[in-house]
C-alpha positions as CSV (number, residue, x, y, z in Angstrom):
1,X,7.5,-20.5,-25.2
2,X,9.9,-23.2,-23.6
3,X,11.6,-23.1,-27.2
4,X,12.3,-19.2,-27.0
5,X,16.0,-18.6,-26.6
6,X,17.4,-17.3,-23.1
7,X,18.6,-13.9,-24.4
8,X,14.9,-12.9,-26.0
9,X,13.2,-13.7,-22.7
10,X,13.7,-10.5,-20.8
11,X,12.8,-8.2,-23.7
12,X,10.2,-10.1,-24.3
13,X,9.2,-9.5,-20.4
14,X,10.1,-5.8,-21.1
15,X,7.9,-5.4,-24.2
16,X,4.9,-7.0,-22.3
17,X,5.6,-4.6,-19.0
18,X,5.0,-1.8,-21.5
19,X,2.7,-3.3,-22.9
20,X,0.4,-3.4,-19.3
21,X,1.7,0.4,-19.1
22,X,0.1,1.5,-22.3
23,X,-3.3,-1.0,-21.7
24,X,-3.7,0.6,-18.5
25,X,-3.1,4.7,-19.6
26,X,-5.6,4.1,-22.2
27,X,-8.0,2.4,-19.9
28,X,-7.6,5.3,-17.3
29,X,-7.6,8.2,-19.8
30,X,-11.1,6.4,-20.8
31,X,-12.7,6.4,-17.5
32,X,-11.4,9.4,-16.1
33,X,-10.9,11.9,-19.4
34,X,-14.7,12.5,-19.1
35,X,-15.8,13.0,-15.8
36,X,-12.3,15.0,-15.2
37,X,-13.7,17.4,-18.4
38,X,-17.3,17.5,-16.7
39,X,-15.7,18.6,-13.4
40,X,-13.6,21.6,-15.3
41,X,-16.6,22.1,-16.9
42,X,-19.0,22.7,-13.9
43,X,-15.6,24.8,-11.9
44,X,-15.7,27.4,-15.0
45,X,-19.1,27.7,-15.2
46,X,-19.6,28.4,-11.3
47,X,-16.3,30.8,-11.4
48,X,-18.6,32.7,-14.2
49,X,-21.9,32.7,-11.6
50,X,-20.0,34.1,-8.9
51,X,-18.0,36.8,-11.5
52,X,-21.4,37.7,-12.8
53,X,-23.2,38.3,-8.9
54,X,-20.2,40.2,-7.5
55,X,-18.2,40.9,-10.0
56,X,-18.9,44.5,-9.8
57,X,-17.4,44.3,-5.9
58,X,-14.0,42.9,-6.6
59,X,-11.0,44.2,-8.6
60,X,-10.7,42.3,-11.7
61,X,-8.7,39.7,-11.1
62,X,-8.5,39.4,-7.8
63,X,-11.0,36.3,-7.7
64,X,-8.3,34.1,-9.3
65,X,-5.3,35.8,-7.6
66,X,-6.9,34.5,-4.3
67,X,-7.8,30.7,-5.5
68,X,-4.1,30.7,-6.6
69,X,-3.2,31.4,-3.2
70,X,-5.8,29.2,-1.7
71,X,-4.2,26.3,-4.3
72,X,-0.9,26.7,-4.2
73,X,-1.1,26.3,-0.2
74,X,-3.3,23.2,-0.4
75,X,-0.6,21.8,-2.4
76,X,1.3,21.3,1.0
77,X,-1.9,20.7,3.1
78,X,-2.5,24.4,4.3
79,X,-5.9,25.2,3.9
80,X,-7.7,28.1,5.8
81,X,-11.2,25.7,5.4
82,X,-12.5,23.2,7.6
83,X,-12.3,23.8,11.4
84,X,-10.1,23.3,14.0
85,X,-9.5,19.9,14.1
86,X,-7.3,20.5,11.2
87,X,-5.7,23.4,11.8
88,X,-2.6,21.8,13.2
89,X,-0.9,20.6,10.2
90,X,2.0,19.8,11.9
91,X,1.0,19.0,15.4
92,X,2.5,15.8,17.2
93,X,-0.1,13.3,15.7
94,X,0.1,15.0,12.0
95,X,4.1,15.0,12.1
96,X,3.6,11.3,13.4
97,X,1.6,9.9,10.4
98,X,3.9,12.2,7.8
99,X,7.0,10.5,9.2
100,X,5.0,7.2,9.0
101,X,4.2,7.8,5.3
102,X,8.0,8.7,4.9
103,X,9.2,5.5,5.9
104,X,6.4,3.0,4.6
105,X,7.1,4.9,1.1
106,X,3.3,5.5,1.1
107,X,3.4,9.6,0.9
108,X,-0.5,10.8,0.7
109,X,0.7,13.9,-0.8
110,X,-1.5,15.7,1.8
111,X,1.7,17.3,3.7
112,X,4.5,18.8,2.4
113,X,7.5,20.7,4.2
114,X,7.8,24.1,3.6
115,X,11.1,25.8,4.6
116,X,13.9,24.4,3.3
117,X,15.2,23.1,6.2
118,X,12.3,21.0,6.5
119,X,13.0,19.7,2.6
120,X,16.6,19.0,3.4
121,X,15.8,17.0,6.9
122,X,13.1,15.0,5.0
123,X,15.9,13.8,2.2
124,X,18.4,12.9,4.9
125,X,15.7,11.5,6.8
126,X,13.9,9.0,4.2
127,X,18.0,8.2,3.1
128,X,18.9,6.7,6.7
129,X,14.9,6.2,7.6
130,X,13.7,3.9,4.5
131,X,17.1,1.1,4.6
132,X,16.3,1.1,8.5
133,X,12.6,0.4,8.1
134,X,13.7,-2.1,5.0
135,X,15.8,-4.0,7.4
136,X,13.2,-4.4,10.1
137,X,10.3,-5.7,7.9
138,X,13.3,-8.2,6.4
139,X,13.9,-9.4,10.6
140,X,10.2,-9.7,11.0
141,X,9.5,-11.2,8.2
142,X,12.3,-14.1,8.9
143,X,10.7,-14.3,11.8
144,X,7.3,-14.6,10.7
145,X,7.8,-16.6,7.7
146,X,8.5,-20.4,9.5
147,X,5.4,-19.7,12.0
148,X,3.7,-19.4,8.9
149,X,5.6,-22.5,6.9
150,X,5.1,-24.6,9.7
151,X,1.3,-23.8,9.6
152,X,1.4,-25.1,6.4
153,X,3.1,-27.8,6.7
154,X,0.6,-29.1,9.7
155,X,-2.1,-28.5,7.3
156,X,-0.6,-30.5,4.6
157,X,0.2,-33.9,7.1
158,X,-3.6,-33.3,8.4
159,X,-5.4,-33.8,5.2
160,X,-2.1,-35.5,3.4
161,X,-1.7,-33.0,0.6
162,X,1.0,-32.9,-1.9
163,X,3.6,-29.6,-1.4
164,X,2.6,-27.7,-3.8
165,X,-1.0,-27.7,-3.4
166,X,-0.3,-27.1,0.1
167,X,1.8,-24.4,-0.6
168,X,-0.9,-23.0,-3.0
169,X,-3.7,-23.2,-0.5
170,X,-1.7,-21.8,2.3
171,X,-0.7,-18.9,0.2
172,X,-4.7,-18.5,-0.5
173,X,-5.4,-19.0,2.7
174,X,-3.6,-15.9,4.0
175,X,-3.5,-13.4,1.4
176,X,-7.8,-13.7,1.8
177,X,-6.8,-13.6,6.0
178,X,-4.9,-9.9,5.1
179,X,-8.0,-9.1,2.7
180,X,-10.4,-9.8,5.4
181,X,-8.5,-7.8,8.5
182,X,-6.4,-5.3,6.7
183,X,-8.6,-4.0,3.7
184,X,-12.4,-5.6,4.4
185,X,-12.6,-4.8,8.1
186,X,-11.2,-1.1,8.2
187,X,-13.0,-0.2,5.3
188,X,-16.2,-0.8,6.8
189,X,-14.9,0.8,9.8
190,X,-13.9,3.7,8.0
191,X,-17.5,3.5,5.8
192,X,-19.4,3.9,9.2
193,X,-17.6,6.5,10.7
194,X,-16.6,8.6,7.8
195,X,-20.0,9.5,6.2
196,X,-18.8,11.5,2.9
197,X,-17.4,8.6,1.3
198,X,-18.8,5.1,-0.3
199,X,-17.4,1.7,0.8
200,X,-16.0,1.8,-2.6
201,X,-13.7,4.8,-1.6
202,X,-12.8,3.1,2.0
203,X,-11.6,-0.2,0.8
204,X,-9.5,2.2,-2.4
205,X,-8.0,3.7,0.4
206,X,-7.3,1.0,2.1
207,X,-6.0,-1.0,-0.5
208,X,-4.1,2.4,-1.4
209,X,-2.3,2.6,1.5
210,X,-1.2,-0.9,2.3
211,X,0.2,-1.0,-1.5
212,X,2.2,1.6,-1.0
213,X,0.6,3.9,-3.9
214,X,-0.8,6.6,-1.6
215,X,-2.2,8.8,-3.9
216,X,-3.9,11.1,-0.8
217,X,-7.1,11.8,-2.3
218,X,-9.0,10.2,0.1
219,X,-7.6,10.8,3.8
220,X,-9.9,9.9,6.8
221,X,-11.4,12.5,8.7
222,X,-10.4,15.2,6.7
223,X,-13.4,17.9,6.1
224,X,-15.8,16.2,8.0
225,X,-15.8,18.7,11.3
226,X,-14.5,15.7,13.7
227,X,-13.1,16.4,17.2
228,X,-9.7,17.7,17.7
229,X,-9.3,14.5,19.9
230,X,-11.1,12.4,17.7
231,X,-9.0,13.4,14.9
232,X,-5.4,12.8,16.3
233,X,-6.3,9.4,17.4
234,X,-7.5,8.6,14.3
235,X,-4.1,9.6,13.3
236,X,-2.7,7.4,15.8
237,X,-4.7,4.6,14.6
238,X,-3.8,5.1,11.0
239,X,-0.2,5.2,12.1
240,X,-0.4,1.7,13.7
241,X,-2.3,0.4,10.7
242,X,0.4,1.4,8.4
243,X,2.6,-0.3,10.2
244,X,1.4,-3.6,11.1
245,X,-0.6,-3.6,7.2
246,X,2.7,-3.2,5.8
247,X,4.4,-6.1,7.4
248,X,1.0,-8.5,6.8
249,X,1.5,-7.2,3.1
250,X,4.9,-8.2,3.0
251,X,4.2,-11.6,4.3
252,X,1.8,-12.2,1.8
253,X,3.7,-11.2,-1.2
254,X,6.8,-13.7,0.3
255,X,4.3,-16.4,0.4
256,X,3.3,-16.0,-3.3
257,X,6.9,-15.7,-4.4
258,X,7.7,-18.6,-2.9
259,X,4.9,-20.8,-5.0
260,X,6.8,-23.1,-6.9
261,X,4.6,-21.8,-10.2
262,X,6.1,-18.3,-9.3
263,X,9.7,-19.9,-9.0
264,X,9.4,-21.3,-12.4
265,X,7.9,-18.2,-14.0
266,X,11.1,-16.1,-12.5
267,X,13.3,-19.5,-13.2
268,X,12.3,-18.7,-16.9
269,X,12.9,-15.0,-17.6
270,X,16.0,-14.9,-15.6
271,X,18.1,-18.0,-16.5
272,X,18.0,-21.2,-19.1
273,X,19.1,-23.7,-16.3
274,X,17.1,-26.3,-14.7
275,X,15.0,-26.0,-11.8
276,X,15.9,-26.9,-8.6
277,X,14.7,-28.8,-5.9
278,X,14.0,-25.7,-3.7
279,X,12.1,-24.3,-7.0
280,X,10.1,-27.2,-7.7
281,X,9.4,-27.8,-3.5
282,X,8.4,-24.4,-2.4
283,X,8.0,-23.1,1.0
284,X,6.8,-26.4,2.0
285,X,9.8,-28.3,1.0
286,X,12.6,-26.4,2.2
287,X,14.4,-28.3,4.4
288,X,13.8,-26.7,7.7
289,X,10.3,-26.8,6.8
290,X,9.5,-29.9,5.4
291,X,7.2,-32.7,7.2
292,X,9.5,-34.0,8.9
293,X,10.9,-31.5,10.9
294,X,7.5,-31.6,13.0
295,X,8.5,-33.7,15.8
296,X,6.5,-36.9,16.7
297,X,4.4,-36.7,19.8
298,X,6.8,-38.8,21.9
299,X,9.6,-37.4,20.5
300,X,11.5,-34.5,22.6
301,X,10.4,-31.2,21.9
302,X,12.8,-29.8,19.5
303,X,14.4,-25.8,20.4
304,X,12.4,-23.4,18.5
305,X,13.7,-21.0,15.7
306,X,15.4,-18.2,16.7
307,X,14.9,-14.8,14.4
């Protein structure tokens, strides 16, 4: 490929992104066309039970005029099942956690204003709310980014390895770190306490939600009969997990950019020059993170960053 011209490299990028688009529809209309069918199947034929028990007590029709009803309101996440706990849609701790999915871009799907009013203030809102919340997960993230760096770079003077192994291993290091605390340790939280769903479910919505994707099929607590109480802090809780989730996924998708194999891969696709020395160096060899920045023990103790 290092002989392909400069100008066939994006399409060629292109083509393959559609490429993973169509690979992946066809693998999902495999897996899920069938048990999708099977589920329509088993609806119809429970819609006909109940038509042919008490059919003869209900107008015709009106079966299917109140599932409509009872649909078209779960669509925005009013539902006259379950208990109390959720009867609240948009109580404090719900509005809380549908703010929070505004502005992390997650959006379970499980909420949805109503009035207009309510659609108007949420476009206004996400305009001003998502460049704010970009802008503080860019400050934390320079300020996290050199703690991190200069972990690295201790590691590599400790057990003299070259930059870009270093670099390599620290990424490793902390994108299994975020696995273990952000996806592996709340989904087995989540397993124990929510007892409808699989661990396969709880680290999917885990890994859901900290990517972002959201799709709101799997919310915790929901339809289990928990205490009001119970319930909102759970919300609480999930609001402080998107949050801090968020920012650790961030971090680790900076430290993988920064690889110098993923700096040559972009290098490639995006321009014909030669690769620099901050491409070829990494994280670990920027200059205000290199080795030697780390100041010798008898050495003054040098000012620290400032974000």
């Amino acid at each position: 490929m290092g002989a392909l011209r400069p100008w066939a490299r994006f399409p060629l990028l292109v083509v393959a992104h559609l490429l993973a688009l169509g690979i992946g529809a066809v693998v999902f209309q495999t897996l899920e066309g069938p048990p999708a069918l099977q589920l329509q199947a088993k609806l119809r034929a429970e819609l006909a039970t109940f038509q042919v028990e008490y059919g003869a007590c209900l107008p015709p029709g009106a079966l299917e005029e109140l599932l409509g009803t009872a649909l078209a309101a779960q669509v925005h996440g009013v539902s006259s099942l379950g208990n109390g706990s959720e009867a609240g849609n948009w109580d404090l701790p719900s509005a809380l956690l549908f703010t929070a999915s505004i502005l992390t871009t997650t959006g379970y799907g499980y909420m949805a204003p109503l009035s207009a009013g309510g659609k108007a203030f949420c476009m206004v809102y996400a305009a001003l709310g998502l460049p704010a919340s970009l802008v503080l997960l860019a400050t934390l993230r320079r300020c996290l980014m050199p703690l991190l760096c200069r972990l690295g770079a201790w590691g590599a003077s400790r057990w003299q390895l070259a930059p870009a192994r270093a670099a390599l291993l620290q990424a490793a290091g902390w994108g299994l770190l975020v696995a273990a605390i952000f996806v592996l340790l709340p989904a087995l939280v989540l397993w124990g306490l929510q007892g409808d769903c699989s661990l396969l479910e709880a680290v999917y919505f885990c890994f859901g939600s900290l990517s972002t994707i959201g799709l709101g099929d799997l919310l915790p607590g929901r339809g289990r009969g928990l205490h009001p109480v119970l319930y909102h802090l759970g919300q609480l809780a999930l609001l402080g997990y998107l949050l801090l989730g968020l920012l650790a996924m961030l971090l680790v998708v900076e430290t993988f950019s920064e690889l110098p194999q993923a700096r040559a891969l972009v290098k490639f696709f995006g321009s014909s020059g030669p690769m620099t020395a901050e491409d070829q160096g990494g994280i670990l060899g920027q200059d205000d993170l290199a080795l030697s920045t780390l100041a010798p023990p008898a050495a003054a103790p040098q000012q620290a960053p400032t974000c």
